[in-house]
ZALODO-939912 format. One record per residue (C-alpha): residue in one letter; x, y, z. Coordinates in Angstrom, 2 decimals. Layout:
# residues N
(pt 'A'; (X; Y; Z))
...
END
This chain:
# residues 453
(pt 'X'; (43.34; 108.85; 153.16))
(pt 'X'; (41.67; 105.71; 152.14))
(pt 'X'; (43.65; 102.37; 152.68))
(pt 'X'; (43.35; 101.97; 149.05))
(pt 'X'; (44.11; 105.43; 147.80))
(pt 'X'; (46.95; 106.01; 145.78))
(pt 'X'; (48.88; 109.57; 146.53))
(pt 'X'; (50.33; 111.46; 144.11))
(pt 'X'; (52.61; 114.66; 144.38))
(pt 'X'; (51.02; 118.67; 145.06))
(pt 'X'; (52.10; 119.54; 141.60))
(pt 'X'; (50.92; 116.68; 139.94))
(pt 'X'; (47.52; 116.96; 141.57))
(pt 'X'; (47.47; 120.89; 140.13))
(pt 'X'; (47.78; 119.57; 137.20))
(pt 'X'; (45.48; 116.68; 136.63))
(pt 'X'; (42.64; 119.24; 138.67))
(pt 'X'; (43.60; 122.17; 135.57))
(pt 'X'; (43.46; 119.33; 132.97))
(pt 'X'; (40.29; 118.16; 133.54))
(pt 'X'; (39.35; 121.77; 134.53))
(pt 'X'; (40.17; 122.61; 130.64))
(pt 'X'; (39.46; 119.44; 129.13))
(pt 'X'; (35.58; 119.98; 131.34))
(pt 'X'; (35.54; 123.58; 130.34))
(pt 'X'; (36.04; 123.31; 126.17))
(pt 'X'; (33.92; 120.43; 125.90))
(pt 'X'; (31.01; 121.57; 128.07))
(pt 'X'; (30.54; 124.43; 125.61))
(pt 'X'; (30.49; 122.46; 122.30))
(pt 'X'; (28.29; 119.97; 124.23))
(pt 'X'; (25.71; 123.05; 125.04))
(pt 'X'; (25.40; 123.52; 121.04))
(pt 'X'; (25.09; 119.56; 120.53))
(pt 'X'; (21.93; 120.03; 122.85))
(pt 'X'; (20.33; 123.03; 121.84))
(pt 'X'; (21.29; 123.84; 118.12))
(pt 'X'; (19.75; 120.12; 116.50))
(pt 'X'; (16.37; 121.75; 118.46))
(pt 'X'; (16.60; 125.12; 116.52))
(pt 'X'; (17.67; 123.67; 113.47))
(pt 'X'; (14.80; 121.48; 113.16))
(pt 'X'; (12.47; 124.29; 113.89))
(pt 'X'; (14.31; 126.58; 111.57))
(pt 'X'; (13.75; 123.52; 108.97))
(pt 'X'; (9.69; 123.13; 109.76))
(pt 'X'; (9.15; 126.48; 109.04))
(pt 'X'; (11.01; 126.73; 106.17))
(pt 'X'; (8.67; 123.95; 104.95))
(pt 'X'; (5.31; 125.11; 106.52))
(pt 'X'; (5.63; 128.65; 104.99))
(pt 'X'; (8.20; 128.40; 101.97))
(pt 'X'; (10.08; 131.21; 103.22))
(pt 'X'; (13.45; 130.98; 101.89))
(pt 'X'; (14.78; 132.69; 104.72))
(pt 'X'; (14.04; 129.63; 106.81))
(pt 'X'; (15.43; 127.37; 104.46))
(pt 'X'; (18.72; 128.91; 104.47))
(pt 'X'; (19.00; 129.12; 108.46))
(pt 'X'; (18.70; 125.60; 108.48))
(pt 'X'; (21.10; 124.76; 106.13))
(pt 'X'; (23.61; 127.04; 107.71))
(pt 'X'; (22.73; 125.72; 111.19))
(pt 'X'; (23.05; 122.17; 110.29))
(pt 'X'; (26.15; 122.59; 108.57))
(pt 'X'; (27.66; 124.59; 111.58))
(pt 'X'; (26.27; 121.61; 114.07))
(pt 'X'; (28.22; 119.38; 112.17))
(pt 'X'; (31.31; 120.66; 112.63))
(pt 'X'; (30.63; 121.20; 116.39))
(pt 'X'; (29.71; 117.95; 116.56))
(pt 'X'; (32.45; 116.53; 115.22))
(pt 'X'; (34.97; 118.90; 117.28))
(pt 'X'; (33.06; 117.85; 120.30))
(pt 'X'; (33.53; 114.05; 119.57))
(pt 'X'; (37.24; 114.84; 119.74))
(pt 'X'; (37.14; 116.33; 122.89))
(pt 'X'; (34.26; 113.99; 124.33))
(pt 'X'; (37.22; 111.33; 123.33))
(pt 'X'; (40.03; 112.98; 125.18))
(pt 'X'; (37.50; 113.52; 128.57))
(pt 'X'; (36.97; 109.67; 128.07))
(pt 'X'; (40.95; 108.89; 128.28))
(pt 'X'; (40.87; 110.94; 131.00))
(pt 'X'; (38.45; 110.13; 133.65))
(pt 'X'; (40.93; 106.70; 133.56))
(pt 'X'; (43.84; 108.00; 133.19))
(pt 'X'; (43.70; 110.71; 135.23))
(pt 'X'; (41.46; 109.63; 138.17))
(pt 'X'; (42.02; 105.47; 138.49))
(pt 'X'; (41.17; 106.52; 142.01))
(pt 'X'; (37.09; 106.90; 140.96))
(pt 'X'; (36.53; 105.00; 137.89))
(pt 'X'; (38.72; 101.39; 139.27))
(pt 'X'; (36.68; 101.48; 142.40))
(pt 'X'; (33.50; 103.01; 141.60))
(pt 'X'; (33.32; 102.42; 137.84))
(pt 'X'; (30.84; 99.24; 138.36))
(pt 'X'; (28.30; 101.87; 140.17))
(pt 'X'; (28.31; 104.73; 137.33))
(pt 'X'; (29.28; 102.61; 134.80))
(pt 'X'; (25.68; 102.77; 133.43))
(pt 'X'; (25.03; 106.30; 132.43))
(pt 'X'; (28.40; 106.55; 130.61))
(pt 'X'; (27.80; 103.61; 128.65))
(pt 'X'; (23.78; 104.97; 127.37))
(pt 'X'; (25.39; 108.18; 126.82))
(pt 'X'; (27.74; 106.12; 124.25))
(pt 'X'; (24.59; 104.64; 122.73))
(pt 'X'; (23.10; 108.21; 122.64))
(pt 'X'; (26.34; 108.94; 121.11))
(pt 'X'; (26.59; 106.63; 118.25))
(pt 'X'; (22.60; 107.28; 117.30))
(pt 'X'; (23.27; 110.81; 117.20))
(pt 'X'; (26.25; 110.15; 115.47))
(pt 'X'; (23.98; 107.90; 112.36))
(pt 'X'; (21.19; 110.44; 112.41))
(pt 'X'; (23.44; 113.21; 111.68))
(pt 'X'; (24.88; 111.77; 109.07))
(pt 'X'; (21.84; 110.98; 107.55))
(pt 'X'; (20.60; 114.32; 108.10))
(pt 'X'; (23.42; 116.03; 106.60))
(pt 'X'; (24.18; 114.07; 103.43))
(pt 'X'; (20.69; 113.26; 102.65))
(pt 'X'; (19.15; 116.68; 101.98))
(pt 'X'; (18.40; 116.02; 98.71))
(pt 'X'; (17.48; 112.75; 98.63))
(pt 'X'; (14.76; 112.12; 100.85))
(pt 'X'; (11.61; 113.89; 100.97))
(pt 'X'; (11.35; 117.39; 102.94))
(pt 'X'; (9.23; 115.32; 105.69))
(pt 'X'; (11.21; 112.20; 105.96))
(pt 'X'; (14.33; 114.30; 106.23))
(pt 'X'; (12.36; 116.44; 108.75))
(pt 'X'; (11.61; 113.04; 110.72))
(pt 'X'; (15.27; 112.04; 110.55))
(pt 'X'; (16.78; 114.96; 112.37))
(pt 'X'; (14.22; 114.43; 115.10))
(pt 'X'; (16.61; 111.20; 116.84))
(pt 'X'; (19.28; 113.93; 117.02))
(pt 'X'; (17.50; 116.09; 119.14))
(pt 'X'; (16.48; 113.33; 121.39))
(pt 'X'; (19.98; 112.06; 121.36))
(pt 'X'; (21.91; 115.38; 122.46))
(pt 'X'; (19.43; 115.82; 125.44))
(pt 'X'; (19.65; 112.14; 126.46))
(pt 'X'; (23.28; 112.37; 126.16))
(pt 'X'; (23.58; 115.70; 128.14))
(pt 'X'; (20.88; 113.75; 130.91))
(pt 'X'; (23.46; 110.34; 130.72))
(pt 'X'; (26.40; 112.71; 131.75))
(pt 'X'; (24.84; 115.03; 133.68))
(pt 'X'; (23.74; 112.30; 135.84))
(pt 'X'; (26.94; 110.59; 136.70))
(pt 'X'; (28.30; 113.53; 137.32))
(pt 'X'; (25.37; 114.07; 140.13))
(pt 'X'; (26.00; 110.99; 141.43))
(pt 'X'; (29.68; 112.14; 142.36))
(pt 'X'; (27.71; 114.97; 144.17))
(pt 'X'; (25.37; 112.44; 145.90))
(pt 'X'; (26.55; 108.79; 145.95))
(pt 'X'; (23.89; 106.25; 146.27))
(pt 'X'; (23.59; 102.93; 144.50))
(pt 'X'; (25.70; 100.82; 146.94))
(pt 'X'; (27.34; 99.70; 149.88))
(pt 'X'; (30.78; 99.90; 150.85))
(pt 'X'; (32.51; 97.16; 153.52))
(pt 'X'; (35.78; 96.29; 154.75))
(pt 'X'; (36.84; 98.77; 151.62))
(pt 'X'; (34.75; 96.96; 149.07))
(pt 'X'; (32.16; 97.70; 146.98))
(pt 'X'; (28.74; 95.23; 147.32))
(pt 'X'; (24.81; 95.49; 146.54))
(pt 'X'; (25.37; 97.69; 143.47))
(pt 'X'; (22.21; 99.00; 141.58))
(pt 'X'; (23.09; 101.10; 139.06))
(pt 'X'; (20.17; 102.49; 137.97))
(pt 'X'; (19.77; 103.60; 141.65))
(pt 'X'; (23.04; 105.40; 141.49))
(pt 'X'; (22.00; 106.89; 138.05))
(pt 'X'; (18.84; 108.03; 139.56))
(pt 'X'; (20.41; 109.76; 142.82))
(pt 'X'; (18.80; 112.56; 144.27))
(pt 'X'; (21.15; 115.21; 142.35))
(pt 'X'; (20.06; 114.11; 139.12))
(pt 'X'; (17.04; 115.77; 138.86))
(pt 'X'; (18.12; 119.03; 139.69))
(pt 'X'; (21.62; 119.32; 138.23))
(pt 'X'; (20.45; 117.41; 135.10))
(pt 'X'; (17.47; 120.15; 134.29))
(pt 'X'; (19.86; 122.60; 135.21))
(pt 'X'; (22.06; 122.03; 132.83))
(pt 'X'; (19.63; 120.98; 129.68))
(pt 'X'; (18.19; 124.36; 130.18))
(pt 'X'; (21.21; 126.09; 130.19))
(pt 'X'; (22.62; 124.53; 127.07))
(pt 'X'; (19.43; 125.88; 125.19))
(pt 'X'; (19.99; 129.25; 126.93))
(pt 'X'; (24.04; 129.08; 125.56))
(pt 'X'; (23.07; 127.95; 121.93))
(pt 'X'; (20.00; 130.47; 121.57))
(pt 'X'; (21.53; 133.44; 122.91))
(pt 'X'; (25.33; 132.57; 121.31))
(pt 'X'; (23.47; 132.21; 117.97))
(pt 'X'; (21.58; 135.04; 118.22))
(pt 'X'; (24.82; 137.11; 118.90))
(pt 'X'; (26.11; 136.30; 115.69))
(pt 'X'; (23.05; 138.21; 113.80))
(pt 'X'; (22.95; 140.83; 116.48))
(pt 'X'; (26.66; 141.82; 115.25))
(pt 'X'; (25.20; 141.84; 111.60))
(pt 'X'; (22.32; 143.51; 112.38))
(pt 'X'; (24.21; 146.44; 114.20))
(pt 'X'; (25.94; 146.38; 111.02))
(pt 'X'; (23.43; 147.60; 109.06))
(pt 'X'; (21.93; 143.98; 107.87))
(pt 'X'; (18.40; 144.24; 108.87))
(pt 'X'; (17.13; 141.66; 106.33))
(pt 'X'; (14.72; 139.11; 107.03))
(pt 'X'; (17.04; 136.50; 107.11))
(pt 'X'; (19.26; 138.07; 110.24))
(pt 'X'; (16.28; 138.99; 111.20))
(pt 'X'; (15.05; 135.81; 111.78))
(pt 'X'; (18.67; 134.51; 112.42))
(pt 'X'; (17.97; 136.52; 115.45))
(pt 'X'; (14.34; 136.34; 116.53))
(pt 'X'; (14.24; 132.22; 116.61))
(pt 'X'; (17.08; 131.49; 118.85))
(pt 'X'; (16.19; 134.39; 120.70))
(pt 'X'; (13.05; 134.05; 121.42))
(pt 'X'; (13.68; 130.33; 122.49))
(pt 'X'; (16.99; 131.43; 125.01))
(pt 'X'; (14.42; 134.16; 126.26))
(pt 'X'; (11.41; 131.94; 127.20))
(pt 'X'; (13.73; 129.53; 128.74))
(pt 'X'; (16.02; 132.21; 130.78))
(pt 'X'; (13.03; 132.66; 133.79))
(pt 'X'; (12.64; 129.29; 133.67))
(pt 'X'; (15.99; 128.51; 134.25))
(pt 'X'; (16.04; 130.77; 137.73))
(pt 'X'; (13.23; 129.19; 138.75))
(pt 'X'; (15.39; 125.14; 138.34))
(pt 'X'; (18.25; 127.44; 139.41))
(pt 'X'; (16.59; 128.19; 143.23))
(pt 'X'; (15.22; 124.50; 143.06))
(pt 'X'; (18.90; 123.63; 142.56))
(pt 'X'; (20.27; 125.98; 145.39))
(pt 'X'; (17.71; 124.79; 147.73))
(pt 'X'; (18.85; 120.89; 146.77))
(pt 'X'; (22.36; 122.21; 147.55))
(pt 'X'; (21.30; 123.59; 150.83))
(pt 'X'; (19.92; 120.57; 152.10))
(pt 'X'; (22.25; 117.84; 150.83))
(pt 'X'; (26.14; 120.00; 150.64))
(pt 'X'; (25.46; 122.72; 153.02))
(pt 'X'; (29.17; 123.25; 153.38))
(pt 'X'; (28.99; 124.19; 149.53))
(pt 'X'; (26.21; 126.42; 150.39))
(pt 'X'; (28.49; 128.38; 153.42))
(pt 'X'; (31.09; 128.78; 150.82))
(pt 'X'; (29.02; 129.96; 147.75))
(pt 'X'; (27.56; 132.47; 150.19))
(pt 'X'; (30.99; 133.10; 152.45))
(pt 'X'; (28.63; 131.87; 155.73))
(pt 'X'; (31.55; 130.74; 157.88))
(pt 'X'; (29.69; 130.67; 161.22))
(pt 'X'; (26.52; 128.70; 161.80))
(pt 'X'; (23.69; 131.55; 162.45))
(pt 'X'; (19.78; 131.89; 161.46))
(pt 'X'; (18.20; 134.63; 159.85))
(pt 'X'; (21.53; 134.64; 157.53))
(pt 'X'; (21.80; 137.07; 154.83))
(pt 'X'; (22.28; 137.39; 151.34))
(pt 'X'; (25.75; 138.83; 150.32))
(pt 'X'; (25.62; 140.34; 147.22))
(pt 'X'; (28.93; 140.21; 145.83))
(pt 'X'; (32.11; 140.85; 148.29))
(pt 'X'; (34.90; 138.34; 148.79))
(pt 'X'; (36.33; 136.58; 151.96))
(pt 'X'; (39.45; 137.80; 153.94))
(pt 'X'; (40.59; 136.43; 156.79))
(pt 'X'; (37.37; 134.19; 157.55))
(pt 'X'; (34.67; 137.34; 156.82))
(pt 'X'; (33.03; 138.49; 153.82))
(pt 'X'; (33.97; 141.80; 153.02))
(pt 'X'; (32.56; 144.73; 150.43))
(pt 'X'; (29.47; 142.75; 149.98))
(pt 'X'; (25.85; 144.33; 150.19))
(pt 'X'; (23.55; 142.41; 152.73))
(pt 'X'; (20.01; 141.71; 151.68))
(pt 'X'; (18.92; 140.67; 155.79))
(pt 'X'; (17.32; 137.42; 156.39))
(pt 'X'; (17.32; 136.58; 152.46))
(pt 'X'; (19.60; 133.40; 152.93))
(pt 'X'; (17.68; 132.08; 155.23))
(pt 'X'; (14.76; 132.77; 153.09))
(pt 'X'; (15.77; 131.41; 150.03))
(pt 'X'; (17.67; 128.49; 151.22))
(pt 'X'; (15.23; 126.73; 153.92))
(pt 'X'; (11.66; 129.19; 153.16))
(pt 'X'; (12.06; 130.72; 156.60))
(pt 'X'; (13.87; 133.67; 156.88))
(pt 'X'; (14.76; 132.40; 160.83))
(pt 'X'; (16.70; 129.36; 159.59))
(pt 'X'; (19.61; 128.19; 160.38))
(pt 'X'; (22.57; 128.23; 157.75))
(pt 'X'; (25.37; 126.17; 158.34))
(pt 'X'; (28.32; 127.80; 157.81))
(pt 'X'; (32.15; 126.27; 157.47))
(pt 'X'; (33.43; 126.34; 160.85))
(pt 'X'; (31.54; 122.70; 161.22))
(pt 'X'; (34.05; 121.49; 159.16))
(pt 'X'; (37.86; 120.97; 159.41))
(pt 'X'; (40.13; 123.29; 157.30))
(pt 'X'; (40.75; 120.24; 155.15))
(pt 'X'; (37.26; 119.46; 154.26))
(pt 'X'; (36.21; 123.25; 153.11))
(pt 'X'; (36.55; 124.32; 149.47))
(pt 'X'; (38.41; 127.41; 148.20))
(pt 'X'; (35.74; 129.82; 149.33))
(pt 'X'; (36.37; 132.67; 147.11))
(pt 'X'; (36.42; 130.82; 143.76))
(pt 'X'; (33.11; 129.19; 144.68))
(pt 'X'; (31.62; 132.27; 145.94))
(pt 'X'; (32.72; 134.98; 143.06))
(pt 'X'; (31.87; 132.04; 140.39))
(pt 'X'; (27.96; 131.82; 141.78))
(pt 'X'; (28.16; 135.58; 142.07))
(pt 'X'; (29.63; 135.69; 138.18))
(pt 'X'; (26.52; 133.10; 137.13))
(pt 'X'; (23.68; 134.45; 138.95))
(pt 'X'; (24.64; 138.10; 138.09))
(pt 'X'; (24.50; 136.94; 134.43))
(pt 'X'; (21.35; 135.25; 135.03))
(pt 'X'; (19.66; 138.23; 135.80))
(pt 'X'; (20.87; 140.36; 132.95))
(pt 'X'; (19.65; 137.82; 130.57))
(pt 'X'; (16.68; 137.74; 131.53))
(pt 'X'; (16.73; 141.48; 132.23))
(pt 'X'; (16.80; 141.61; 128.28))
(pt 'X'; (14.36; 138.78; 127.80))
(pt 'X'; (11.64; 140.96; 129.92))
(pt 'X'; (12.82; 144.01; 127.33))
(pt 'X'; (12.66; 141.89; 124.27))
(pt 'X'; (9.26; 140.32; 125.60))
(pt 'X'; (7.37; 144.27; 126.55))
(pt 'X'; (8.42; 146.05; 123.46))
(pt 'X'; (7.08; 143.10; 121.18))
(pt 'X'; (3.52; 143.26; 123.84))
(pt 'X'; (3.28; 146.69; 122.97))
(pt 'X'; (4.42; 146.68; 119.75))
(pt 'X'; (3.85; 143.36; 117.93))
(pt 'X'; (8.04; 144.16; 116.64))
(pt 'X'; (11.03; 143.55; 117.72))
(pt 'X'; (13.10; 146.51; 119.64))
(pt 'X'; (14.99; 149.09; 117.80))
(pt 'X'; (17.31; 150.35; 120.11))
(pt 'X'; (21.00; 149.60; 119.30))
(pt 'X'; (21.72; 149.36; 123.28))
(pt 'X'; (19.41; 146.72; 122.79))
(pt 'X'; (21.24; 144.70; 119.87))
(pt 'X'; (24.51; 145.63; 121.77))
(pt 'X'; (23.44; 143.54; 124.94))
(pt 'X'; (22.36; 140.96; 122.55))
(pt 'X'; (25.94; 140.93; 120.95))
(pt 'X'; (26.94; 140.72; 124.43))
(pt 'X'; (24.44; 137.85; 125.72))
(pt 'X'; (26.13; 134.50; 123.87))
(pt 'X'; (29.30; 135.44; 125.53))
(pt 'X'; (27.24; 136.58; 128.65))
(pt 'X'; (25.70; 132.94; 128.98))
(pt 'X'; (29.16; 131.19; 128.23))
(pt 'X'; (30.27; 132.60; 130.89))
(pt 'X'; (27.29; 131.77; 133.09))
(pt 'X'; (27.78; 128.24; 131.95))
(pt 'X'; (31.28; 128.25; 133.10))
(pt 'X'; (30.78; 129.99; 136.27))
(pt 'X'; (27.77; 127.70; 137.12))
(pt 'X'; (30.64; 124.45; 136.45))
(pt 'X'; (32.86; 126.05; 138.34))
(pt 'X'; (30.59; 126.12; 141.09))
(pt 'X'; (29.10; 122.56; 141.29))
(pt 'X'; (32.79; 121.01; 140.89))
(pt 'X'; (34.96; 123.16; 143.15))
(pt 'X'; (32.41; 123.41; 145.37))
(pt 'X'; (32.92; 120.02; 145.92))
(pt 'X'; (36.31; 120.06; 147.08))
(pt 'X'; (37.94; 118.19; 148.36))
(pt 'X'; (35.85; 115.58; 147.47))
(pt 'X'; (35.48; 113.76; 144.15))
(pt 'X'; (32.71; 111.35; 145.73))
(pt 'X'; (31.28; 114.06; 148.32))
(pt 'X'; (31.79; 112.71; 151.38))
(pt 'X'; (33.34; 109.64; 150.53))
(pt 'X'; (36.38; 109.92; 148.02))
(pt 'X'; (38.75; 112.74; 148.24))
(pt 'X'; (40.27; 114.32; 144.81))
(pt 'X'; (43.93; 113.55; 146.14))
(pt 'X'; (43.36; 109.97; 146.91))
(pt 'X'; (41.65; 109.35; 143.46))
(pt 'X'; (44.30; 111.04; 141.61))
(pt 'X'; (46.74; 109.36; 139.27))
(pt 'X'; (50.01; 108.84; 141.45))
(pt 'X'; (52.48; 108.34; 138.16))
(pt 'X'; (55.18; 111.19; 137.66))
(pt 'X'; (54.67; 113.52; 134.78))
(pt 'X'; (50.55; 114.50; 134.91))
(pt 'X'; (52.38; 118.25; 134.23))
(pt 'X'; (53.47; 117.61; 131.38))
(pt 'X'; (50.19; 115.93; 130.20))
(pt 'X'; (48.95; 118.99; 131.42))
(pt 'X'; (50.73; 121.24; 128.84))
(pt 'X'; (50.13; 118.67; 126.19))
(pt 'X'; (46.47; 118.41; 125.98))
(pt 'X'; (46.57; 122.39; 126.90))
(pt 'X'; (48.35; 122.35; 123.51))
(pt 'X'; (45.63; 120.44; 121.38))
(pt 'X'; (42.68; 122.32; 122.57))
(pt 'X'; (44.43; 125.90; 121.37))
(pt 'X'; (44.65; 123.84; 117.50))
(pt 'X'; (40.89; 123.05; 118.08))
(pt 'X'; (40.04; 126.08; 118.95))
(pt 'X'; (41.76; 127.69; 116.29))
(pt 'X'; (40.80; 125.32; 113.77))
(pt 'X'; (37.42; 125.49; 114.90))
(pt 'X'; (37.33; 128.84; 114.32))
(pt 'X'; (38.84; 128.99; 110.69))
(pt 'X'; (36.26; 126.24; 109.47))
(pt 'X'; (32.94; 127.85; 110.74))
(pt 'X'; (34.15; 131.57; 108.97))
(pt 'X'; (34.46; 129.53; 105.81))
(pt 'X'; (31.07; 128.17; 106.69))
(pt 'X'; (29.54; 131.26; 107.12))
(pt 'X'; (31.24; 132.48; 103.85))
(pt 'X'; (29.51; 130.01; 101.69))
(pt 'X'; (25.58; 129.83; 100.43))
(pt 'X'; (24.79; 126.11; 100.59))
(pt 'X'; (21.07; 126.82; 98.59))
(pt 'X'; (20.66; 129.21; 95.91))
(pt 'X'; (18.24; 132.58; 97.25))
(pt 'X'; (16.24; 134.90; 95.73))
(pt 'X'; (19.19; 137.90; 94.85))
(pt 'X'; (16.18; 140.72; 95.51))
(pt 'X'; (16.83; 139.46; 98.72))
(pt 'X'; (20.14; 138.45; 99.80))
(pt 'X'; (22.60; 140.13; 98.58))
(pt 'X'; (25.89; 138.44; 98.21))
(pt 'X'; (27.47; 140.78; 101.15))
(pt 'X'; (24.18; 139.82; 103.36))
(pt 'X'; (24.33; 136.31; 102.43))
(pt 'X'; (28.41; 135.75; 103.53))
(pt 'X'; (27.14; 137.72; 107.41))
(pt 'X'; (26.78; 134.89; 109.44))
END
């Protein structure tokens, strides 16, 4: 334990780890759509404009009303996560707060621009011209992703600290754009943009999938559909390819995260891929072995030496299960979504059209929940796969901790607030998707058609 480290009890530990776990897990979601949907909205918008199709006109006035409300649910929970990271870990943010100090306060400025543009955007529709209030929602877009890089980025640094010097248990020769800048960020920071674009386009296009298999086959779901998509389609292959860039990071710089993501407890080359399985007693178990593929994809030699947990203490490994079924859970995903990218993108090269199938609008209906839970699975991963550190290598998670009584409690508290969100959430965005903000052509959209999605 470090000489400085305050100590708090098992329970209370559990507690502030599940709390943050939640608080991590809600917001990341809502923080996905405040990246990706401004991007599609604005598109939606452009078209609209470019062609004078109405069906256009009314995605983006649906979207933008929807991202509003996310937006402002996310600035709640962005607000709790703030409280938090003080309350909860004075352990990281009183000693280390002066080294990632800087890319929580630009993501603030990101914050409040976003914050200015959107309401600009919003309530002046009608009041400036269709460019100008095309050219205003373009600072939102470049807020969310700056925002998403800001956080993203300290949250690297936790992963690999750089930036400073520590002596005699004090920190000196800070450079904070150093630590913002450490060699994590690139990676995890792509990563994770990509991923929010893949959660918005494929959890929007759910929405008019359900319609669709419905019976609503009108050119406004079928747009609805097509444009976010089409967008969470290009970007899934992409995203693997980051994705092995990001494994490969991982391999070199936490290759105890890599031994328990892939169950490798014993140092070996030519190390194989286990394809699902779990670990009892110290062995992976039930898992298929792709030989050599480990080694392969981890170091480009399929003779390389893995490193596997026995170098480390007991103490210093993570829960090898959770961070080996979660990467399982998000690269499994992975695949299927862009399993039905690759069918989306050969039907329309052979046909010029969109598929027909119902399977096909099925695993669509399937995909926004699909990549939610890739997201999650993918968090789960980076973070617990950290354990027991908080500052790998450096900090552990139980000497950063809180040590005042009662963090259970808390626990159950904010627990509490995030199932009204949630709830309320929900109610407000049906009652969205009830209303028609712009008056349609009828021979169009019917009233049923119109109250969808």
């Amino acid at each position: 334990m470090h000489p400085l480290a305050v100590a708090a009890t098992p329970a209370d530990l559990l507690a502030a780890r599940l709390q943050m776990g939640l608080s991590l897990g809600w917001h990341i979601v809502l923080a996905c759509f405040g990246v990706g949907m401004p991007a599609m909205t604005l598109i939606a918008e452009w078209r609209g404009l470019r062609t004078g199709d109405p069906a256009y006109q009314l995605l983006a006035r649906r979207w933008a009303r929807a991202m509003g409300v996310l937006f402002a649910v996310g600035a709640v929970s962005g607000t709790i996560l703030s409280f938090e990271m003080g309350l909860l870990w004075p352990g990281l943010m009183g000693r280390y707060g002066q080294v990632i100090g800087l890319p929580f306060a630009l993501e603030a400025i990101a914050f409040f621009i976003e914050a200015i543009f959107l309401g600009i955007y919003l309530y002046a529709w009608d009041r400036l011209s269709p460019r100008q209030h095309l050219l205003a929602g373009i600072p939102i877009v470049i807020a969310g992703i700056a925002s998403a890089f800001f956080v993203v980025a300290a949250n690297a640094w936790m992963n690999q600290p750089t930036g400073f010097d520590e002596r005699h248990h004090r920190i000196i020769s800070v450079a904070p754009w150093r630590a913002m800048f450490n060699p994590a960020t690139p990676p995890q920071t792509v990563h994770m943009i990509l991923a929010a674009f893949m959660v918005t386009g494929f959890g929007l296009a759910s929405v008019y999938a359900v319609a669709m298999l419905r019976g609503r086959r009108d050119r406004y779901h079928r747009l609805g559909f097509a444009l976010p998509f089409t967008i969470a389609a290009v970007i899934t292959p992409i995203q693997i390819v980051v994705g092995d860039w990001a494994a490969r990071f991982v391999a070199e710089h936490q290759p105890i995260k890599l031994a328990a993501m892939e169950g490798v407890y014993v140092t070996q080359s030519g190390v194989p891929l286990h394809v699902g399985g779990i670990v009892v007693n110290g062995h992976m178990r039930y898992a298929l072995e792709i030989p050599y593929a480990l080694s392969l994809l981890a170091h480009g030699n399929p003779f390389a030496t893995v490193i596997g947990l026995n170098t480390v203490p007991p103490t210093d490994r993570p829960p090898v299960n959770v961070v080996h079924l979660s990467f399982q859970v998000m690269v499994g995903i992975g695949f299927a979504l862009l399993a039905l990218a690759l069918w989306w993108a050969i039907v329309w090269w052979r046909r010029r059209r969109a598929p027909a199938s119902p399977w096909f609008y099925r695993a669509s209906a399937l995909a926004g929940v699909g990549a939610v839970i890739a997201l999650e699975s993918g968090w789960v991963t980076t973070e617990v796969g950290r354990q027991p550190w908080v500052v790998y290598g450096i900090l552990r998670t139980a000497d950063a901790v809180n040590p005042a009584p009662g963090l259970v409690v808390g626990f159950f508290i904010v627990a509490s607030v995030y199932v009204v969100l949630t709830i309320a959430t929900v109610y407000v965005l049906r009652l969205l998707a009830r209303e028609r903000p712009v008056p349609v052509a009828p021979q169009e959209y019917d009233a049923d058609e119109s109250g969808a999605s």
